[in-house]
matplotlib code that plots the C-alpha trace (Angstrom):
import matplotlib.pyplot as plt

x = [101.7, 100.0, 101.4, 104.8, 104.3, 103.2, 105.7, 108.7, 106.6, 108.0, 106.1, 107.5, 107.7, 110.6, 111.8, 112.3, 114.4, 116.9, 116.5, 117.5, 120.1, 121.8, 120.9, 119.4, 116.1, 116.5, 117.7, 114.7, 112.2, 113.3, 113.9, 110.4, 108.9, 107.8, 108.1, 110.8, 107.7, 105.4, 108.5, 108.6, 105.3, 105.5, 108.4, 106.3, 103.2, 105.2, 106.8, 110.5, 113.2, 115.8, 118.8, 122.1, 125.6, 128.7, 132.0, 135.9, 137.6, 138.3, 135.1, 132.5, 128.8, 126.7, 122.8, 121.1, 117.3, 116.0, 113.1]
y = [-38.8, -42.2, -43.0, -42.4, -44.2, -47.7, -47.5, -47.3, -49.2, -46.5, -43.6, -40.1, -39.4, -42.7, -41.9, -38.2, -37.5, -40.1, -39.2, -35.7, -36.2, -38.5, -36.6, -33.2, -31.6, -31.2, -34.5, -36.0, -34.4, -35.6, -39.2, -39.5, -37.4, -34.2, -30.8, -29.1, -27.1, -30.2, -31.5, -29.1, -28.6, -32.4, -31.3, -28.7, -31.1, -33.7, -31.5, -32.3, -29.9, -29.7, -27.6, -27.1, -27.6, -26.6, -28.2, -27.5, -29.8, -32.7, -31.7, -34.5, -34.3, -36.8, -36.8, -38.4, -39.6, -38.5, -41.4]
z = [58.7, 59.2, 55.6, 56.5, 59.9, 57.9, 55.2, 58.2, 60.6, 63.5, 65.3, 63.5, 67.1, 67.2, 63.7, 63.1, 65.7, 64.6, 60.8, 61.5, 63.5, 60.8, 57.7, 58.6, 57.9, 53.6, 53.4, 56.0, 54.3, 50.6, 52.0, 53.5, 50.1, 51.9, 51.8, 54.6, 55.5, 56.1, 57.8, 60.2, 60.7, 62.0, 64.2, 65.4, 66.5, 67.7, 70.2, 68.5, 69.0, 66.7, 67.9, 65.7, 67.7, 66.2, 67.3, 67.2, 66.0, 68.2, 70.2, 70.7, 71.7, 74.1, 73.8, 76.2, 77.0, 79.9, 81.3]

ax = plt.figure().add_subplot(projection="3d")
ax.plot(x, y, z, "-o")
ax.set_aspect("equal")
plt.show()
């Protein structure tokens, strides 16, 4: 974790969130050079949820931070 933290110079708790969202969880985990099991088991520790959405066409979705 701490290797991956220094070699994007983020938190995972700043980074994953954002990675997956963009590129999913296969293409997260072979971008930072994990497993999708190790991925997840960050996901898992970190408290991250990762929830899939689909949408009709023409449909748009708003995520917001709460805090």
């Amino acid at each position: 974790m701490l290797a991956v933290e220094e070699k994007f110079n983020q938190p995972l708790e700043k980074l994953l969130p954002e990675l997956v969202t963009e590129n999913g969880l296969s293409a997260t985990a072979d971008y930072l050079g994990v497993s999708k099991a190790t991925l997840g088991y960050w996901l898992l520790k970190l408290d991250i949820i990762v929830r899939r959405v689909a949408l009709a066409p023409g449909e748009t979705l708003e995520v917001k931070r709460v805090g």
